[in-house]
Every structure is written in structure tokens, then in C-alpha cells.
ROKE-241000 format. One record per residue (C-alpha): residue number from 0; residue in three letters; x negated, z, y. Coordinates in nm, 4 decimals. Each point is the difference from the previous one (the first is absolute). Example, Ala and Ser with C-alpha at 12.3 -4.5 7.8 and 13.67 -1.06 7.14 Angstrom:
// ROKE-241000
+-----+---------+----------+----------+----------+
: num : residuo :       xx :       zz :       yy :
+-----+---------+----------+----------+----------+
:   0 :     ALA :  -1.2300 :   0.7800 :  -0.4500 :
:   1 :     SER :  -0.1370 :  -0.0660 :   0.3440 :
+-----+---------+----------+----------+----------+
// end
This chain:
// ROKE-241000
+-----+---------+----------+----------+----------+
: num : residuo :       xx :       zz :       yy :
+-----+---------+----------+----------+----------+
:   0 :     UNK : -22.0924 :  22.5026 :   1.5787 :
:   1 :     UNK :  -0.2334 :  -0.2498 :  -0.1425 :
:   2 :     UNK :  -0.3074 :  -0.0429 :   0.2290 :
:   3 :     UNK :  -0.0644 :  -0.3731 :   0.1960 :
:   4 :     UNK :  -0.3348 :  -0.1046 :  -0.2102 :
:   5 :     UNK :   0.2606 :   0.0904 :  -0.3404 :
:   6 :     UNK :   0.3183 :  -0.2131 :   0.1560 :
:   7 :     UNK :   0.0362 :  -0.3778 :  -0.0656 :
:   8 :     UNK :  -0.1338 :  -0.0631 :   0.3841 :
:   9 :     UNK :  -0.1599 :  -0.3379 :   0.1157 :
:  10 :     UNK :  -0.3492 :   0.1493 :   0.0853 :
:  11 :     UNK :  -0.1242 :   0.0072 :   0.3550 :
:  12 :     UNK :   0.2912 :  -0.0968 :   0.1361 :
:  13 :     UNK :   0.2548 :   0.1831 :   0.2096 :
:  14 :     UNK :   0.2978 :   0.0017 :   0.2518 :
:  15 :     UNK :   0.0157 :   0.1893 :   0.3312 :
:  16 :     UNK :   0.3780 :  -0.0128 :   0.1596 :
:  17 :     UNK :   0.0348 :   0.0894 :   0.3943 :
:  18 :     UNK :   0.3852 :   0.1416 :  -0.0356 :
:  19 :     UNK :   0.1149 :  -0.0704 :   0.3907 :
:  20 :     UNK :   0.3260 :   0.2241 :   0.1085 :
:  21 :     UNK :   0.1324 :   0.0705 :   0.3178 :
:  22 :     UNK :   0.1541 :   0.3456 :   0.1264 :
:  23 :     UNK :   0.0307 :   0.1255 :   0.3308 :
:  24 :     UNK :  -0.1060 :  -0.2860 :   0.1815 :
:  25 :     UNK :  -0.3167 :   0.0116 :  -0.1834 :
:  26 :     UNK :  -0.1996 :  -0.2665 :  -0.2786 :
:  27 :     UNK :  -0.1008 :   0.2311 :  -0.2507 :
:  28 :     UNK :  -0.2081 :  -0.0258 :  -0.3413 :
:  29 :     UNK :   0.0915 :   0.1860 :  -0.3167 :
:  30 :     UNK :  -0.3263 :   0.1503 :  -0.0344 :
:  31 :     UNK :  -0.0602 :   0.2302 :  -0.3359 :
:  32 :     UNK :  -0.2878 :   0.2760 :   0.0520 :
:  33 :     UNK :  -0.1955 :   0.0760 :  -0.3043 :
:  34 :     UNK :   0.0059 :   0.3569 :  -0.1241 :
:  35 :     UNK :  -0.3276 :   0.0719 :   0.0113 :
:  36 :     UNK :  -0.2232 :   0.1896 :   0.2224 :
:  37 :     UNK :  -0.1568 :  -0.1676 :   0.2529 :
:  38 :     UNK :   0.2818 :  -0.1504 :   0.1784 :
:  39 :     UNK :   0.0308 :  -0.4111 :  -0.1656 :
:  40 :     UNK :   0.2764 :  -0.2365 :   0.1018 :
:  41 :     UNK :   0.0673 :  -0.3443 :  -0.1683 :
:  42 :     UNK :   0.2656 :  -0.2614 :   0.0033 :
:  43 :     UNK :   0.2317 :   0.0215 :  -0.3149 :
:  44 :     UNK :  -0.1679 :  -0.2247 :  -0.2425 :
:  45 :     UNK :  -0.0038 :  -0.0604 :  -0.3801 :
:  46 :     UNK :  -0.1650 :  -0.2454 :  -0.2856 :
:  47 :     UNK :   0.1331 :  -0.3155 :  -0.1792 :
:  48 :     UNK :   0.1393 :  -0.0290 :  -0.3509 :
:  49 :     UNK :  -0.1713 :  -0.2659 :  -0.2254 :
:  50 :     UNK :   0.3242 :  -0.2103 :  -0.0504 :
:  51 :     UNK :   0.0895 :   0.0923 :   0.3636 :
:  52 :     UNK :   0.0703 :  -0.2180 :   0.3209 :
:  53 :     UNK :  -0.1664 :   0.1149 :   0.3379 :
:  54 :     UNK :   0.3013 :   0.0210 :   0.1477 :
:  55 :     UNK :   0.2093 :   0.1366 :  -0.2657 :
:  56 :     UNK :  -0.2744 :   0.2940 :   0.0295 :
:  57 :     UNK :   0.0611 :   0.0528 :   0.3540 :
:  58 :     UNK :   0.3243 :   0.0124 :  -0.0434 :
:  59 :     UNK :  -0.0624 :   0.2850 :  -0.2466 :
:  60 :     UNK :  -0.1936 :   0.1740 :   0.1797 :
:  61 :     UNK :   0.2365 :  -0.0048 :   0.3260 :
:  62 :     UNK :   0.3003 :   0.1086 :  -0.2263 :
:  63 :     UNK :  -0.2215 :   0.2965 :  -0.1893 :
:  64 :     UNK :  -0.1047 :   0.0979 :   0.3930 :
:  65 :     UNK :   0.3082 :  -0.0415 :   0.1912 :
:  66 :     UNK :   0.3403 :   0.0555 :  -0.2574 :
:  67 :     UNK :   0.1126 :  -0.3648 :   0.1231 :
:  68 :     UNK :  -0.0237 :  -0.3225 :  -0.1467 :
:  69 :     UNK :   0.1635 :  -0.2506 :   0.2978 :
:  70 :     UNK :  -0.3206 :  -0.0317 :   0.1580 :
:  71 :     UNK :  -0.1177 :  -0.2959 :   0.1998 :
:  72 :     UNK :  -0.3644 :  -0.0178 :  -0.0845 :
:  73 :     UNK :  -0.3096 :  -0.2739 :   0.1128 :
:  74 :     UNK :  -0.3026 :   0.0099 :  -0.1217 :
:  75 :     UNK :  -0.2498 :  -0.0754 :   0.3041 :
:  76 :     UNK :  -0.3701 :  -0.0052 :  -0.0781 :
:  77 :     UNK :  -0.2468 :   0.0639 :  -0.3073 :
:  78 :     UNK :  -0.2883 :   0.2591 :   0.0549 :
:  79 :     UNK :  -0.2941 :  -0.0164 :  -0.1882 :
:  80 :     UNK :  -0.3155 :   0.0292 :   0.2241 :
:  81 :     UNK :  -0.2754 :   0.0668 :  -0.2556 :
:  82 :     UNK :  -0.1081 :   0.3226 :   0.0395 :
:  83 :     UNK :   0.3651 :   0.0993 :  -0.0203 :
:  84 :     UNK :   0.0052 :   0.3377 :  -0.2340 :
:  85 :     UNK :   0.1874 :   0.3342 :  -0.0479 :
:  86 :     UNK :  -0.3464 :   0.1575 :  -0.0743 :
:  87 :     UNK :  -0.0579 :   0.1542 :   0.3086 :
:  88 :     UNK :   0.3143 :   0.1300 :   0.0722 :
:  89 :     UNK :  -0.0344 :   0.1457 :  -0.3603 :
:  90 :     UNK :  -0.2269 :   0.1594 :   0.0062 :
:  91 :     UNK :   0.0936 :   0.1315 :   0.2639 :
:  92 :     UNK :   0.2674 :   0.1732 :  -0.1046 :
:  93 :     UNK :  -0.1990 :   0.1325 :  -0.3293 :
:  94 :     UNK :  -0.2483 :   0.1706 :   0.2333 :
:  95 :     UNK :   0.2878 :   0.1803 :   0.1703 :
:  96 :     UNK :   0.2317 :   0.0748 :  -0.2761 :
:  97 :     UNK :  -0.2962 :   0.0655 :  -0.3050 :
:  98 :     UNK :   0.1901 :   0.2886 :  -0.0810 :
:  99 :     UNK :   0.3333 :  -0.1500 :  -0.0512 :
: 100 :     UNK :  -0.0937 :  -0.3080 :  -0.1518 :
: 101 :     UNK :  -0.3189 :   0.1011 :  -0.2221 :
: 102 :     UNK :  -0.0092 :  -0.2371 :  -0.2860 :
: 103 :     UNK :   0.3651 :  -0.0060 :  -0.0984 :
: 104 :     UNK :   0.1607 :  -0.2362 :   0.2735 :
: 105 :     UNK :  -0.3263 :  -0.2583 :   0.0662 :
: 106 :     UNK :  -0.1910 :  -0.0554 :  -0.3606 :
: 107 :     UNK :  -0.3067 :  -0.2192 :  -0.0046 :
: 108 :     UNK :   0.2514 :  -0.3337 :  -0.0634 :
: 109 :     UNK :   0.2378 :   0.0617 :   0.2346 :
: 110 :     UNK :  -0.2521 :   0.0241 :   0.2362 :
: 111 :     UNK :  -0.1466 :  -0.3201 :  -0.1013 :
: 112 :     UNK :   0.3519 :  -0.1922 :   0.0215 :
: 113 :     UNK :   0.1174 :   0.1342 :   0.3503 :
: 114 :     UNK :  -0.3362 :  -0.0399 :   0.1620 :
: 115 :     UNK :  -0.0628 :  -0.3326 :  -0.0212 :
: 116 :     UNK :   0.0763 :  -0.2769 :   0.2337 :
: 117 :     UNK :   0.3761 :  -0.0884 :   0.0341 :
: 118 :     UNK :   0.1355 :  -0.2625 :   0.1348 :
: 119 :     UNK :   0.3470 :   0.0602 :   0.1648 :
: 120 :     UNK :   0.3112 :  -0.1735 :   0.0814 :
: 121 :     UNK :   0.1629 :   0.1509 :   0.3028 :
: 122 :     UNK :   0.3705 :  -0.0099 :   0.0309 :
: 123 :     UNK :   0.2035 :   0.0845 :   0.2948 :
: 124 :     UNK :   0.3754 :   0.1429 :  -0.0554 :
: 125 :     UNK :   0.2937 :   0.0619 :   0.2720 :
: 126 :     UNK :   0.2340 :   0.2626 :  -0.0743 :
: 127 :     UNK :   0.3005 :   0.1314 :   0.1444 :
: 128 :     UNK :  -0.1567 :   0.3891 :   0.0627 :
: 129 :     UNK :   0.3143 :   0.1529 :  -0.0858 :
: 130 :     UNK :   0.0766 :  -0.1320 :  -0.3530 :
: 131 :     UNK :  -0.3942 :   0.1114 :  -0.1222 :
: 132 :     UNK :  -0.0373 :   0.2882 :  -0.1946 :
: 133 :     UNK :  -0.3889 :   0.0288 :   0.0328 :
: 134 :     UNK :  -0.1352 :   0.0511 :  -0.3664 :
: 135 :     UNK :  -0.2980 :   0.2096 :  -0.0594 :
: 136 :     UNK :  -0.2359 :  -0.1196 :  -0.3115 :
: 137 :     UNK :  -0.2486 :   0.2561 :  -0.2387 :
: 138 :     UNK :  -0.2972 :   0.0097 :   0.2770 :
: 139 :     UNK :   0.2092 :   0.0074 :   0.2871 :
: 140 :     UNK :   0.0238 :   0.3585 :   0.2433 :
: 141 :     UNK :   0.2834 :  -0.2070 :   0.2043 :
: 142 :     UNK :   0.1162 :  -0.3329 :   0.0927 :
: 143 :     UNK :   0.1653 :   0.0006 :   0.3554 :
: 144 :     UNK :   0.0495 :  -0.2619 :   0.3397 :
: 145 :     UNK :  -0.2353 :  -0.0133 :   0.2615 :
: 146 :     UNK :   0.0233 :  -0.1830 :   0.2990 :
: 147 :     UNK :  -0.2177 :  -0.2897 :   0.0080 :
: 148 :     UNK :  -0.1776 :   0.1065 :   0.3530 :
: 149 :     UNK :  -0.0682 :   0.3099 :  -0.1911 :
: 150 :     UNK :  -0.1435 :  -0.0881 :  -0.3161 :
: 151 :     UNK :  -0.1898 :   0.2866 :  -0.1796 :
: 152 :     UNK :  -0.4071 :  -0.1211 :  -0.1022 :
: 153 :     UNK :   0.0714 :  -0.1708 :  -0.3632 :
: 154 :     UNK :  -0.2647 :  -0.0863 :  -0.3178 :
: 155 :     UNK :  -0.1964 :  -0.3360 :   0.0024 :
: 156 :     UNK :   0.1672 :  -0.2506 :   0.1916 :
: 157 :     UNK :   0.3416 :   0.1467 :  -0.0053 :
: 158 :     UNK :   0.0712 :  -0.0041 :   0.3785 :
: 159 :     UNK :  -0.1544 :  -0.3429 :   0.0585 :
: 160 :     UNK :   0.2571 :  -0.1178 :  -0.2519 :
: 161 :     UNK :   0.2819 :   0.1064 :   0.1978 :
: 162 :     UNK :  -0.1088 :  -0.1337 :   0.3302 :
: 163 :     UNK :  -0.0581 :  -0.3437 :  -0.1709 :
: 164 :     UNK :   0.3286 :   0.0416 :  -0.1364 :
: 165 :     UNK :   0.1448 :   0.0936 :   0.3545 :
: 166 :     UNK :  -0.1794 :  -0.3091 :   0.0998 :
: 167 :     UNK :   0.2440 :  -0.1963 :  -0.2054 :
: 168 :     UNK :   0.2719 :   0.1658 :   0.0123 :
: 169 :     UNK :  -0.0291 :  -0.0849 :   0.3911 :
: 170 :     UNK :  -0.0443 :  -0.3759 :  -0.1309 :
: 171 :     UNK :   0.2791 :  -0.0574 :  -0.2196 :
: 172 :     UNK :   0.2748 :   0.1865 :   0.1734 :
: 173 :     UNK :   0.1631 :  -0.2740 :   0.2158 :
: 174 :     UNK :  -0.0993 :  -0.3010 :  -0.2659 :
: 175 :     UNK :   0.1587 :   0.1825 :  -0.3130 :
: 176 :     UNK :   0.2550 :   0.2573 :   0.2137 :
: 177 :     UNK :  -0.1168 :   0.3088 :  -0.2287 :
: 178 :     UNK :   0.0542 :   0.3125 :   0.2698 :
: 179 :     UNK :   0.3506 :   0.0282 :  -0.1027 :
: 180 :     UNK :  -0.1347 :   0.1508 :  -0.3412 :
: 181 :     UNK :  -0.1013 :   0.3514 :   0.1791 :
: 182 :     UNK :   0.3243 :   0.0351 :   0.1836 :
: 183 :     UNK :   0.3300 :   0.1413 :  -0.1705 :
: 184 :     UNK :   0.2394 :  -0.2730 :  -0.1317 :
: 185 :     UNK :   0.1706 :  -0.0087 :   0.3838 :
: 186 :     UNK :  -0.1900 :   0.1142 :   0.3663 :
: 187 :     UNK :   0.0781 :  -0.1332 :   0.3547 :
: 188 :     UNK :  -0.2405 :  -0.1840 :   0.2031 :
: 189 :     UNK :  -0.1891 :   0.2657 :   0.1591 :
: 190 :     UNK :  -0.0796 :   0.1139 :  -0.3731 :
: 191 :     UNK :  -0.1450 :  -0.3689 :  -0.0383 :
: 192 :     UNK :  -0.2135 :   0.0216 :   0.2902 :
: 193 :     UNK :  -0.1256 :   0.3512 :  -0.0034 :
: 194 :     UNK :  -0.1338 :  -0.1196 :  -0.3923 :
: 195 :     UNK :  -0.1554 :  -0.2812 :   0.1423 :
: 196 :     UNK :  -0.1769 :   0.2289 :   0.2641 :
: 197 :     UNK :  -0.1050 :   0.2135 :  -0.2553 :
: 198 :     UNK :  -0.1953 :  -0.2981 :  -0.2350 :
: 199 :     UNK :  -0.1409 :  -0.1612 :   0.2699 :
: 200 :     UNK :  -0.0229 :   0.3085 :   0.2266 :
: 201 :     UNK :   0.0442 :  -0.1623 :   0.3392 :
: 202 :     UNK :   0.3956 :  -0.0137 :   0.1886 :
: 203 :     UNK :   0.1254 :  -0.2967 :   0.0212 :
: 204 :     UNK :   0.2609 :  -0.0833 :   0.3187 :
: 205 :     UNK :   0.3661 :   0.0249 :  -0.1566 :
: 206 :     UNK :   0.1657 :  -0.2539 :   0.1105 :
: 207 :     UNK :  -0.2633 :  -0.2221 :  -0.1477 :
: 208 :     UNK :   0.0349 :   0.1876 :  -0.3338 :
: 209 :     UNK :   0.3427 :  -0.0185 :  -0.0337 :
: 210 :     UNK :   0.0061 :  -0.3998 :   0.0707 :
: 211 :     UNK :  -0.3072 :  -0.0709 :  -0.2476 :
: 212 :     UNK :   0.1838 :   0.1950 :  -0.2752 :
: 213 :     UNK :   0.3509 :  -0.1488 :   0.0589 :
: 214 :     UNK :  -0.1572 :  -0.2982 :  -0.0005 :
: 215 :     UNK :  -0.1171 :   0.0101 :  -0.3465 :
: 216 :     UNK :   0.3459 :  -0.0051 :  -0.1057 :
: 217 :     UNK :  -0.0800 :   0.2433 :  -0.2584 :
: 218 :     UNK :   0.2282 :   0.3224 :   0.0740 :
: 219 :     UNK :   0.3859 :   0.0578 :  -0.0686 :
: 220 :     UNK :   0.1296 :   0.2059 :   0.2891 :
: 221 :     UNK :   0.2404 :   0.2557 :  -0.1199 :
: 222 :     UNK :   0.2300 :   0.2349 :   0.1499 :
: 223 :     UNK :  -0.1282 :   0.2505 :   0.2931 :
: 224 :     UNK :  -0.2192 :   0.2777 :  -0.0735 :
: 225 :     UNK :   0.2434 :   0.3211 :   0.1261 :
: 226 :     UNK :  -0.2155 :   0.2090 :   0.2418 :
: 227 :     UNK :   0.2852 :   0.1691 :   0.2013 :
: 228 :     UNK :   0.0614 :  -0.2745 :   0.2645 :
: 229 :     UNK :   0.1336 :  -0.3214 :  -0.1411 :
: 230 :     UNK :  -0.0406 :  -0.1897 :   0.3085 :
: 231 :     UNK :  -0.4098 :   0.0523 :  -0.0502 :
: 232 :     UNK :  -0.0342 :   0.0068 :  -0.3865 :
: 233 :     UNK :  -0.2516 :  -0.2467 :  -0.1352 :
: 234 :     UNK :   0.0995 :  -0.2484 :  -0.2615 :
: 235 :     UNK :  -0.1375 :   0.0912 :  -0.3205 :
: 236 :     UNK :  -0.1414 :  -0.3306 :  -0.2315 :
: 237 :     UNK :  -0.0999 :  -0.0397 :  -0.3622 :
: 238 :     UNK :  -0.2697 :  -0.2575 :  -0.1133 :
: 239 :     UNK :   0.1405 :  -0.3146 :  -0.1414 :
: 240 :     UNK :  -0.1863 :   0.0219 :  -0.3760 :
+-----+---------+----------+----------+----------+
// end
């Protein structure tokens, strides 16, 4: 595996991708920890190709990370604060794990390359949980979901990414009807509004809910979800694509 300073990488610049599922009534973030001592989270991220598109490289990314490639995908802010720089965290980790790493892993260029500022494209993705096989990469220990009220402590700026992603996530989900990417290609109602409760984290009154989403004239209602008693079985819907 050829090193990033030795691939065919635009320099200092990188993309971060907040991977939003949604499981047991929970938001969650695919979160990889690195396997190093020392405990280090980050957000799956990656480089881009010379003769690459931004997006095409998210895209990559997503599919190496998650085993899917029908992903809806926004890109949602630029970060590049100037004093913006792995080097801490780095070094870091070389203090802790001298004796695994020694000279072998981290030579004098490599160093160089990763350490200096990078600018970074964040990307947020919506997933259906249950069609991602989570990928692990060469430096990761695992790569699991966490709920998004209980985020572990990630590198750099890691976790304010994902509440600025969050942010507009919370923005965009009437306007451009994305939550129907994180639910299973058919749910009931009370599926609908328990995923809205989760992003926005706050009930809202059902009746209410129901109208506002019927309203948007965006659902197919199918046949009734069999729970034992017909006469109280919810409809079950699928988002018109």
C-alpha cells in the first residue's frame, strides 16, 4: 500500500464525510476508531486523485467505507481555518505508540505531507443502516455507529463537523424531502415521525405530523403493515423517487 505523500493526491486538500444512519430510533454516525493506542476517533475521510472530481471522490470514499454505492450525498461547508493541521494529533499518537510505529510507518516525508495544513471538503451521506456493510481501512481498530447524542471525543475538528452537518441536515430536510434515505424502502407513519424526532430531537404532536407529511404529496400508501389486528394495522408508504 503506497503511502499518501507517494500517491497522485492534490496536496493539502482533503474530504471528511459525516455517514448519517438510523437504527433503533436513533441518528447515528459511522464512526471508524483508529488502531492505535491512545484511544483516536475520526470521520471516514480520504484524498483526491489528480484527474479526480470532488464529488466523484466522495463518492469513492463512501463506497470503499460503506459496501454501497446508491448514496444520496451533499456536500455542506468547506473547512479550512488556518491553523488547521494533523500535527498535533500526530504527534500525538507517535508519542504513545513510539514502539509500534518507530521509523517504519511515519518517515521524515510522510511526516512532512500529512502535517501540513489541509483544507477539507465535508460531505454529508444518508444511508439506509441496514444495507451498510461498515468497511474497515489499513489504520483503522474498528469502524462502528454511534448515536449522535453519544458521540465519542474525535481528532481536530471532527465532532464540530458533524454538528454543522446536523445543522443542515435539520435545514434541508423539508425543502429537498431527504429523510426518506435512512428509512427502509417502505415504513408507516409512526416510523416517519419517530425519524424526525430523532434529527431534530424534540416530539412533534401527531396529528400535526401526519397532515404536514401527507401534505407534501410525496408518499405512496401501500397495503397494511400486519401486526396481528387488522382493524389497527398502520398503513405502510414508500417514498415517491
Amino acid at each position: 500500500m503506497h503511502s499518501p505523500s507517494e500517491q497522485d493526491y492534490i496536496q493539502q486538500l482533503s474530504i471528511d464525510c459525516i455517514i448519517f444512519g438510523y437504527q433503533e430510533k436513533q441518528l447515528k454516525v459511522l464512526v471508524p476508531k483508529l488502531a492505535f493506542r491512545g484511544d483516536f476517533w475520526a470521520l471516514p475521510s480520504g484524498f483526491i486523485f489528480q484527474e479526480e472530481g470532488i464529488d466523484q471522490a466522495a463518492r469513492r470514499i463512501l463506497e470503499e467505507r460503506t459496501g454501497i454505492r446508491d448514496i444520496y450525498l451533499e456536500q455542506f461547508r468547506i473547512f479550512g481555518e488556518a491553523r488547521r493541521s494533523n500535527s498535533s494529533f500526530l504527534e500525538r499518537i507517535l508519542q504513545l505508540n513510539e514502539d509500534k510505529l518507530g521509523d517504519k510507518r511515519f518517515n521524515q516525508k510522510e511526516l512532512e505531507w500529512i502535517t501540513r495544513r489541509f483544507v477539507s471538503i465535508g460531505y454529508y451521506a444518508l444511508v439506509d443502516i441496514n444495507k451498510v456493510i461498515p468497511q474497515k481501512n489499513g489504520i483503522d481498530e474498528s469502524i462502528d455507529w454511534y448515536p449522535i447524542r453519544h458521540l465519542p471525543t474525535m481528532i481536530m475538528d471532527h465532532n464540530e463537523m458533524i454538528a454543522q452537518a446536523l445543522e443542515t441536515l435539520r435545514l434541508n430536510l423539508d425543502q429537498k424531502l431527504i429523510a426518506f434515505n435512512l428509512l427502509p424502502d417502505t415504513f408507516t407513519m409512526k416510523e416517519v415521525q419517530e425519524l424526525y424526532e430523532a434529527i431534530f430531537d424534540k416530539p412533534f404532536a401527531r396529528n400535526n405530523f401526519q397532515k404536514k407529511i401527507l401534505d407534501l404529496n410525496v408518499l405512496e400508501r401501500l397495503e397494511k403493515k400486519f401486526t396481528g389486528a387488522a382493524n389497527k394495522a398502520p398503513y405502510l408508504y414508500r417514498w415517491k423517487r
